[in-house]
N, C-alpha and C positions, 0 to 999 in steps of 0.2 A: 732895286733894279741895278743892273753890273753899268759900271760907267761907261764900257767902249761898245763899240758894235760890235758884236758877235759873227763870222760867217762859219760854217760848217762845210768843210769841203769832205766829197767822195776820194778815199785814198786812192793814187793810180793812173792812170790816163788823164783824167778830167780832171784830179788834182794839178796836174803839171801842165793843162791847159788854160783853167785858171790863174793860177800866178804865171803865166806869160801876160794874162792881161791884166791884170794887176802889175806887173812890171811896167807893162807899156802905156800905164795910165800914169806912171813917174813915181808910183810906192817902189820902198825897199825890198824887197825879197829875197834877198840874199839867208836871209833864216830860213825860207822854208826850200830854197834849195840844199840844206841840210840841215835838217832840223835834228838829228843826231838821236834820232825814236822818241824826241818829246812831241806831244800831243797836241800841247797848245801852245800856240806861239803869237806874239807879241808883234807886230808889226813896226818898224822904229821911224817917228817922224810924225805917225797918223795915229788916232785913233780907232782901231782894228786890231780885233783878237783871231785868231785861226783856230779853229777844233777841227782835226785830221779825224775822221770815220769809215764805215763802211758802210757803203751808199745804200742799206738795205734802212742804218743807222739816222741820217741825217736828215730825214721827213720829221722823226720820232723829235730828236732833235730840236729843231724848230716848232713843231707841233706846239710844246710844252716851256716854251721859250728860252729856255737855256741857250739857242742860238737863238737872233734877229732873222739870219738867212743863212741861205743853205744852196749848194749846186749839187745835182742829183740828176740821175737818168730819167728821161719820161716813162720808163719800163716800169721803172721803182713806185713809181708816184700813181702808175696805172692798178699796178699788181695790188698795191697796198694803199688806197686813199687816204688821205690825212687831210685834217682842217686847214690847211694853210694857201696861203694865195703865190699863185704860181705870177710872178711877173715878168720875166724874158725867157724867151727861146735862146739861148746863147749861140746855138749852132752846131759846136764843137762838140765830137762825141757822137759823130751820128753814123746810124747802122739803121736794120733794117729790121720789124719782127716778124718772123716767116712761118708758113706752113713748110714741113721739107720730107720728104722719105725717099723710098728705094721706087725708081721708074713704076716698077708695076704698081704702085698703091694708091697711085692716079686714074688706074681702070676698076680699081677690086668692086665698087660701090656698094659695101658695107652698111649695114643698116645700124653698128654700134659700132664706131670708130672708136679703136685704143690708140689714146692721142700720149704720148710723154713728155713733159713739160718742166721748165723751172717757175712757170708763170702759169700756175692751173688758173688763177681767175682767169687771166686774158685769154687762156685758150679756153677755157669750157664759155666763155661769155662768147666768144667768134665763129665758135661752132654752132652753138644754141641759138644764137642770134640768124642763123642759116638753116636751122630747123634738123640740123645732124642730131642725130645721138651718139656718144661719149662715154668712154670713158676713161678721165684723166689718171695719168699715173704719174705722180708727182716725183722729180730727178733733182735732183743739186751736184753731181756730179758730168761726165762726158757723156749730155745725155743725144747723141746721132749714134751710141753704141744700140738703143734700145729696140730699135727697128733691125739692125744689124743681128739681133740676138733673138728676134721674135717678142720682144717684149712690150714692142706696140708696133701699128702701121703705119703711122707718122711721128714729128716730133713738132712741137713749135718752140721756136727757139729764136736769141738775137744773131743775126748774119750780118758780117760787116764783107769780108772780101769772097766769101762761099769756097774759098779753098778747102776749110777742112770738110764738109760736104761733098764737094766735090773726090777731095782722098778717099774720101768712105761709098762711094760712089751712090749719094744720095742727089739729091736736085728739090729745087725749090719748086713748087705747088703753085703756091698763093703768096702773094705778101698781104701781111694784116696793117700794118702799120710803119711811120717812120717813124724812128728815135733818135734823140739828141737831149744833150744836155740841158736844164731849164733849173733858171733859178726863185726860188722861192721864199716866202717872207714869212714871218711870225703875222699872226691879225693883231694882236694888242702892240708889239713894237711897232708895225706900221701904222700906228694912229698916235703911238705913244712918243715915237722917235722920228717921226716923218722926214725932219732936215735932214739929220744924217741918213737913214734910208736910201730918201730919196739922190740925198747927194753920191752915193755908192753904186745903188743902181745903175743911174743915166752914165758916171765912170765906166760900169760895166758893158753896159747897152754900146754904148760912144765904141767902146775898143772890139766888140762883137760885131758890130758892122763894119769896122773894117777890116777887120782879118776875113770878115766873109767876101769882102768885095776884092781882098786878093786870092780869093779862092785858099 
């Protein structure tokens, strides 16, 4: 077993949301505001390692314990389940996940919706769940081109300000779901490492409520 506690953060937004709170809980961070492209980093004072990933990354992660815990999108954790115990909403990082297309595809009432997604479970389970028929076409790229180009009638996708939707002159449908960042635990560190965990967690928790409560 590695002697520090392991966290896993998503590189990018939520990274940099994170170590603000981890800053404002009295750790160092000055490392990971330039971490100079290393990966893992060393927290100086505390016990705490950092593993920088890609949030698709950091469930996987944890999963398999190489991380104790992990901050990751609830999109990620939907899309892809993994064994692990989800134990704070953190807040930050929150958007919205939408049904969206072009005005008319609100009227067409299609009896096999061509849906484009970077989340085929979440979409094929939101429509199925509604008793639509479907059929997803799976995107990783700018997928509000796809409706745009005939390539499906809607898209489901995360919207945080609906500008680019709006540019594209699409509009949102439905919302399926909120998203926000949420942090997650190993099951064997959490029974194995509980003090420290635990002591990291409520850290976390402690400085997530307040940043929420100053909006």
């Amino acid at each position: 077993m590695h002697g520090k506690t392991r966290l896993a953060l998503t590189k990018g937004r939520l990274e940099k949301d994170t170590v603000q709170l981890l800053e404002k809980s009295g750790l160092n961070t000055d490392i990971l505001k330039n971490p100079k492209r290393k990966l893992i980093l060393d927290i100086p004072g505390y016990p705490l390692e950092i593993i920088l990933l890609k949030g698709s990354d950091v469930a996987t992660y944890v999963e398999h314990g190489v991380a104790d815990l992990g901050v990751v999108g609830k999109d990620i954790l939907l899309e892809n389940p993994k064994p692990v115990y989800e134990v704070a909403d953190l807040g930050f990082g929150a958007c919205r996940m939408a049904v969206a297309g072009p005005p008319a595809a609100a009227e067409n009432g299609k009896k096999l919706l061509r849906v484009a997604s970077k989340y085929p479970w979440i979409a094929r389970n939101h429509f199925e769940a509604k008793g639509q028929s479907v059929e997803i076409i799976e995107q990783q790229g700018s997928v509000e081109l796809a409706p745009l180009m005939g390539l499906s009638d809607v898209i489901v996708d995360i919207v945080e300000t609906g500008n680019t939707l709006k540019a594209n002159g699409l509009i949102i449908m439905e919302e399926i779901l909120k998203i926000s960042a949420r942090l997650i635990v190993n099951k064997v560190s959490y029974k194995t490492r509980r003090v420290e965990m635990n002591a990291l967690i409520d850290m976390m928790e402690k400085q997530a409520a307040e940043k929420g409560d100053l909006g």
